[in-house]
N, CA and C of each residue as an Amber inpcrd file, in Angstrom:
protein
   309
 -66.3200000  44.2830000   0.9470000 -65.0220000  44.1260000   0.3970000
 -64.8550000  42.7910000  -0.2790000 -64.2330000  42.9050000  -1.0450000
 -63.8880000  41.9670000  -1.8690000 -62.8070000  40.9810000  -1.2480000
 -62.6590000  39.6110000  -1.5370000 -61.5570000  38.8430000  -0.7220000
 -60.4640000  39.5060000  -1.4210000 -59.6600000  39.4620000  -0.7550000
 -58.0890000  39.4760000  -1.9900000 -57.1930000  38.3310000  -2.7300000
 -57.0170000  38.9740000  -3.7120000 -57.0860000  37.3900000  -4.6590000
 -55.1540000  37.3170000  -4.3580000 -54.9340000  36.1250000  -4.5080000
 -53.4470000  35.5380000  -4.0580000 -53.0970000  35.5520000  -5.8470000
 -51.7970000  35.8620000  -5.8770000 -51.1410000  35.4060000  -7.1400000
 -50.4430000  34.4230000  -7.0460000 -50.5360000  33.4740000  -7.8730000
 -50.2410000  32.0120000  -8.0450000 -48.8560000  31.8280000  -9.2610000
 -47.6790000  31.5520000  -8.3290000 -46.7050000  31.7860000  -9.0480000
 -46.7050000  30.2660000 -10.3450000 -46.3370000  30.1270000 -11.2890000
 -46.1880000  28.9470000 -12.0910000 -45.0160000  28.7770000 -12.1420000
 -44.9890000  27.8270000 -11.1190000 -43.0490000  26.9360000 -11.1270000
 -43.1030000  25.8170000 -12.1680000 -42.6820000  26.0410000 -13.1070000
 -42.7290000  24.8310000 -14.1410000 -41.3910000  24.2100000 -14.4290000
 -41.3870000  23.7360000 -15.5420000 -39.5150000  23.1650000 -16.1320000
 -39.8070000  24.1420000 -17.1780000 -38.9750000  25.5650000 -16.8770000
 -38.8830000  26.5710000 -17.4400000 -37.4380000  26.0560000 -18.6360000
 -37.3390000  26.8900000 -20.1860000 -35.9580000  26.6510000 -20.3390000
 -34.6550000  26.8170000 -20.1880000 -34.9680000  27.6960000 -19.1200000
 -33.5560000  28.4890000 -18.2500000 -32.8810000  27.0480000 -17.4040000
 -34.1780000  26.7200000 -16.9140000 -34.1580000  25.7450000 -15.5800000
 -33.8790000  24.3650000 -16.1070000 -33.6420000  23.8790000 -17.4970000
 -33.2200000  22.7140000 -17.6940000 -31.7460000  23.0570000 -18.6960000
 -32.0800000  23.9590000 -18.8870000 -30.5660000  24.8720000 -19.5960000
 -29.6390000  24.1930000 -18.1380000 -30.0240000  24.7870000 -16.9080000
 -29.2710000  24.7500000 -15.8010000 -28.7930000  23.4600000 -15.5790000
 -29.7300000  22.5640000 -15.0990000 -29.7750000  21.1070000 -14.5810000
 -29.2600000  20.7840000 -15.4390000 -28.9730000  20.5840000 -16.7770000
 -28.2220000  20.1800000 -18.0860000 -26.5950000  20.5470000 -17.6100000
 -25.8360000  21.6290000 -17.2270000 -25.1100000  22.2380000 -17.4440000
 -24.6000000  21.5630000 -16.0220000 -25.1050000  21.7770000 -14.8900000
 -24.5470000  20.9840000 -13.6010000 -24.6540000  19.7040000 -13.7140000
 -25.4580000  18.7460000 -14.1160000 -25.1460000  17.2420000 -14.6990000
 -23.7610000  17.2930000 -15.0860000 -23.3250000  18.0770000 -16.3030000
 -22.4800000  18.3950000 -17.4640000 -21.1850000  18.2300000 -16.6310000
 -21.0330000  19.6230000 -15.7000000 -19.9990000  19.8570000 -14.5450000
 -19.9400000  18.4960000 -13.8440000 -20.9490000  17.9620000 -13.1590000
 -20.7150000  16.8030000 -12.1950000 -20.3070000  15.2340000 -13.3640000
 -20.7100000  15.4570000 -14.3460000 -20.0270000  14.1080000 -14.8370000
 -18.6410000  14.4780000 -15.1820000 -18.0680000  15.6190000 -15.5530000
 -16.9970000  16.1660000 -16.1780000 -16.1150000  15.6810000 -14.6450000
 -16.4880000  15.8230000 -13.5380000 -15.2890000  15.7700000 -11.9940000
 -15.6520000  13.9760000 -11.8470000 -16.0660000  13.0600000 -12.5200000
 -16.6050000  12.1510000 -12.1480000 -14.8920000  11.3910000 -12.2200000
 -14.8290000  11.8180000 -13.6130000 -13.6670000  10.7490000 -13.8050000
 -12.3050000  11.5190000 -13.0420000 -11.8710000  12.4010000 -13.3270000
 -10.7640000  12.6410000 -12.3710000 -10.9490000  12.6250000 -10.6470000
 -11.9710000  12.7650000 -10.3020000 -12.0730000  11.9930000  -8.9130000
 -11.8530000  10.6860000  -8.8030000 -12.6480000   9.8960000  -9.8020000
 -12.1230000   8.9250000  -9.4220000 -10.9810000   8.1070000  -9.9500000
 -10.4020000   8.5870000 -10.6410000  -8.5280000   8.7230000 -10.6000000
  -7.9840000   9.2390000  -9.6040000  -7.8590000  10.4750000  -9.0490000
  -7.8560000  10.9390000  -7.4770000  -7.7230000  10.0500000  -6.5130000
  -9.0630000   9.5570000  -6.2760000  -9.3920000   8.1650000  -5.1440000
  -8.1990000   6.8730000  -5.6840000  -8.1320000   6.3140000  -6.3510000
  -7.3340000   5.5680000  -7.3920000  -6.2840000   5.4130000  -6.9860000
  -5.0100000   6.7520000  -7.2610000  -3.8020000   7.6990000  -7.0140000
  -3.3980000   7.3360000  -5.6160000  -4.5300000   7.8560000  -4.5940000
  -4.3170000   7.6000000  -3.5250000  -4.5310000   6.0990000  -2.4860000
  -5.1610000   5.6840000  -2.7470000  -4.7110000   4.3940000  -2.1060000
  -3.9300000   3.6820000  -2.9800000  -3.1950000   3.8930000  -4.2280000
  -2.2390000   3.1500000  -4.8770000  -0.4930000   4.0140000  -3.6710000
  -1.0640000   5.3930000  -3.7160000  -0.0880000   5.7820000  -2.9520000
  -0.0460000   5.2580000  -1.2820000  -1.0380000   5.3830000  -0.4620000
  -0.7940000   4.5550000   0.6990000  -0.5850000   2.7870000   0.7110000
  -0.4300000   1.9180000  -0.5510000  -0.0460000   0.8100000  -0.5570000
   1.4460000   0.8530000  -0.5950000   1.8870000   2.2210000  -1.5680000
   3.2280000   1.8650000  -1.5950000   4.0030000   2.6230000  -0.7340000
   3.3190000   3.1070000   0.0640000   3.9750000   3.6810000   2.0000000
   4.2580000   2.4930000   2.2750000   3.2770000   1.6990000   2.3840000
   2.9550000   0.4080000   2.7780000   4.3150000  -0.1660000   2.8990000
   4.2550000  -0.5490000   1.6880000   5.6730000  -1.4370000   1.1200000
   6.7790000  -0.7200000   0.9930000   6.6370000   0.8280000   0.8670000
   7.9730000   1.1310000   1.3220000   8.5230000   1.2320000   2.8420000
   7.5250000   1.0660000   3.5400000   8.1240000   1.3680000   5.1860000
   8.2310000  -0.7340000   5.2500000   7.8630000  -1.3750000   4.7320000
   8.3410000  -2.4920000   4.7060000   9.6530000  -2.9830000   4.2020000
   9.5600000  -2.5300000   3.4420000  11.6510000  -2.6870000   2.6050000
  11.9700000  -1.8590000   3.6720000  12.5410000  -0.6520000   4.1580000
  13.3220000  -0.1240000   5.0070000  13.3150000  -0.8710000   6.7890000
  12.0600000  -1.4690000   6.5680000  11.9540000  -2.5640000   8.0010000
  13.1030000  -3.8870000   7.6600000  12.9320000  -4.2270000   6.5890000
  13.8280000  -5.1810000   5.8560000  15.2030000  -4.7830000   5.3610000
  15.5310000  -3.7030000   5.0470000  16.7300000  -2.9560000   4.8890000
  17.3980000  -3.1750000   6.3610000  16.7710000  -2.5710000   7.0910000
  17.4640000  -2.1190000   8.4960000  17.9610000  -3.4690000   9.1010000
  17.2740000  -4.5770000   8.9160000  17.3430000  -6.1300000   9.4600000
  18.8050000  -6.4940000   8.5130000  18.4680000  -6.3750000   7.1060000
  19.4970000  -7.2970000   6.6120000  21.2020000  -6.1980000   6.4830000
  20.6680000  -4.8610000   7.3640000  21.9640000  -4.2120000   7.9500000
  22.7930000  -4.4220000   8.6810000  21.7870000  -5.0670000   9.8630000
  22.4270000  -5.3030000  10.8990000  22.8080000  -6.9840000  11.1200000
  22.3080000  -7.9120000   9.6500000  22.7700000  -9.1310000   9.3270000
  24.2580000  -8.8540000   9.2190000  24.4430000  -7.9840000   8.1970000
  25.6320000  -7.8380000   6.9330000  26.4350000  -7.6640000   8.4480000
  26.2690000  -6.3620000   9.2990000  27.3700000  -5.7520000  10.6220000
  27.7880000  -7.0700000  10.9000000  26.4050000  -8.0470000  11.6840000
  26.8390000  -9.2410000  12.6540000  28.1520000  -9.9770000  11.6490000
  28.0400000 -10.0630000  10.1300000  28.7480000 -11.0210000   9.8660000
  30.3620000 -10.7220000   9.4300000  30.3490000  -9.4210000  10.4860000
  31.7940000  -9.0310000  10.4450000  32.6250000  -9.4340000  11.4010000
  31.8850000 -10.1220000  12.8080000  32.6260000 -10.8820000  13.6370000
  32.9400000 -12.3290000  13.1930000  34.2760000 -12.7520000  13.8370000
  34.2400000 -13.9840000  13.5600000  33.2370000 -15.1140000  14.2970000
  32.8290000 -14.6740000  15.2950000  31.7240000 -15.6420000  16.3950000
  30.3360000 -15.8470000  15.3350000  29.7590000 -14.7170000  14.3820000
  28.8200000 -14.9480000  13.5470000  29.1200000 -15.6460000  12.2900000
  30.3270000 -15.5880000  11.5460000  30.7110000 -16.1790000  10.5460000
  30.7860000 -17.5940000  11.0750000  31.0920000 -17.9760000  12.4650000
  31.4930000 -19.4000000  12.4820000  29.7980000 -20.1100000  12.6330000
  29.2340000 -19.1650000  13.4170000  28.1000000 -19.9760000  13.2290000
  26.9290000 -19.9700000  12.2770000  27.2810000 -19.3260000  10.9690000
  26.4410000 -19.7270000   9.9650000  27.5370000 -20.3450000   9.3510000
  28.4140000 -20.7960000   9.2370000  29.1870000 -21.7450000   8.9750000
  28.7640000 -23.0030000   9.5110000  28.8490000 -23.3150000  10.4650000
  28.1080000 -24.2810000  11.4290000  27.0000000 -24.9040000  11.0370000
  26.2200000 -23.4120000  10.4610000  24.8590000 -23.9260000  10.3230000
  24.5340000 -23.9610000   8.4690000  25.5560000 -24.5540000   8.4040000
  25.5180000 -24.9570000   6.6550000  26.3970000 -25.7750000   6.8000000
  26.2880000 -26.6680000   7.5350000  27.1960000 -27.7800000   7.8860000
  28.9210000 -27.8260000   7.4420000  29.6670000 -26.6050000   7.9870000
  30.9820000 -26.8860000   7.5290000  31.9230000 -27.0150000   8.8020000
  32.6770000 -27.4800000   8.6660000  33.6890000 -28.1770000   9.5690000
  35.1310000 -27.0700000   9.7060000  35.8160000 -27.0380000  10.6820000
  37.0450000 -26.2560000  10.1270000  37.9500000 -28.0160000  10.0330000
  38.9160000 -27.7970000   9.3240000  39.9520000 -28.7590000   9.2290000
  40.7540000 -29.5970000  10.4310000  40.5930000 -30.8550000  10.0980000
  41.0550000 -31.5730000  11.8580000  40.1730000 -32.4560000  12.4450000
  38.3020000 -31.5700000  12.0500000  36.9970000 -32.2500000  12.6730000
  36.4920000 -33.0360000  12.0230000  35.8580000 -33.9910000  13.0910000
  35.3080000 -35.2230000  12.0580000  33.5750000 -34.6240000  12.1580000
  32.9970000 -34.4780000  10.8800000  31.6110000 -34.7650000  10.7410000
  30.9400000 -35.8590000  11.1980000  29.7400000 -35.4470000  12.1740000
  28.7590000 -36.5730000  12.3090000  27.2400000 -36.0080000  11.5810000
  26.4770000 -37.0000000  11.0930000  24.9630000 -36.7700000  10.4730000
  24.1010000 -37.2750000  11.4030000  23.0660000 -36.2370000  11.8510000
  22.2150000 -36.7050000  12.6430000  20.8060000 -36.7450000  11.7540000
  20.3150000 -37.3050000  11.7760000  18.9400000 -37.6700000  10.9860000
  17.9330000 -37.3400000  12.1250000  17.1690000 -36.5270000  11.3740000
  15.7510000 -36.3000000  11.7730000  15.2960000 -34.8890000  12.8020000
  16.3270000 -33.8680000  12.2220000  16.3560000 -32.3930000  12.7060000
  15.7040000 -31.6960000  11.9680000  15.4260000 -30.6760000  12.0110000
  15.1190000 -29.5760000  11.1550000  16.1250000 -28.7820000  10.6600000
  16.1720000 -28.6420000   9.2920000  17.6950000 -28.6540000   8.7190000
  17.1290000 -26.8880000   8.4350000  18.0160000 -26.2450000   8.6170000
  18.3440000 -24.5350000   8.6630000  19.0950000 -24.4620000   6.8830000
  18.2370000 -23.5840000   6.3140000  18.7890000 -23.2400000   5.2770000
  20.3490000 -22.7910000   5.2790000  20.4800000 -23.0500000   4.4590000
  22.0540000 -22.0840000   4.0540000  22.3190000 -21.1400000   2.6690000
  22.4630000 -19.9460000   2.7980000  22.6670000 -19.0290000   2.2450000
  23.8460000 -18.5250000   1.5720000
């Protein structure tokens, strides 16, 4: 008997097969750029979570500023603390405090 002979397939760079690889390159550079606008989009959008849950942290504070300064006990003491006097009192200057803004 004769051996039996094997058929030997020829895998080459056929022109189907670079037709192909041409065409999926094609596809994958075509998603290149709107992905990465996508990626972009989105951490521009979780920065401005960011900063928006920061203003409403800051909202809520300078809410409950505005409430406090509907008593008179808070009005007198940022009054106080912008150095004003009610009428009658004598001012004294003390040198060498840490002076509190006034608003």
């Amino acid at each position: 008997m004769a051996p039996a002979r094997t058929r030997t397939l020829r895998r080459g760079l056929t022109t189907g097969r670079v037709v192909a690889g041409i065409v999926l390159v094609l596809i994958a550079a075509l998603y290149v750029g709107p992905l990465q606008k996508e990626l972009r989009l989105r951490s521009e959008l979780a920065s401005g979570r960011t900063t928006v849950a920061a203003l409403d942290k800051r909202h809520e504070q300078l809410m409950a500023l505005e409430a406090a300064l509907h008593t008179r006990s808070e009005i007198i003491r940022v009054a106080r603390g912008c150095g004003w006097i009610f009428p009658g009192e004598k001012a004294f200057v003390v040198k060498g405090l840490v002076t509190a803004s006034c608003r």
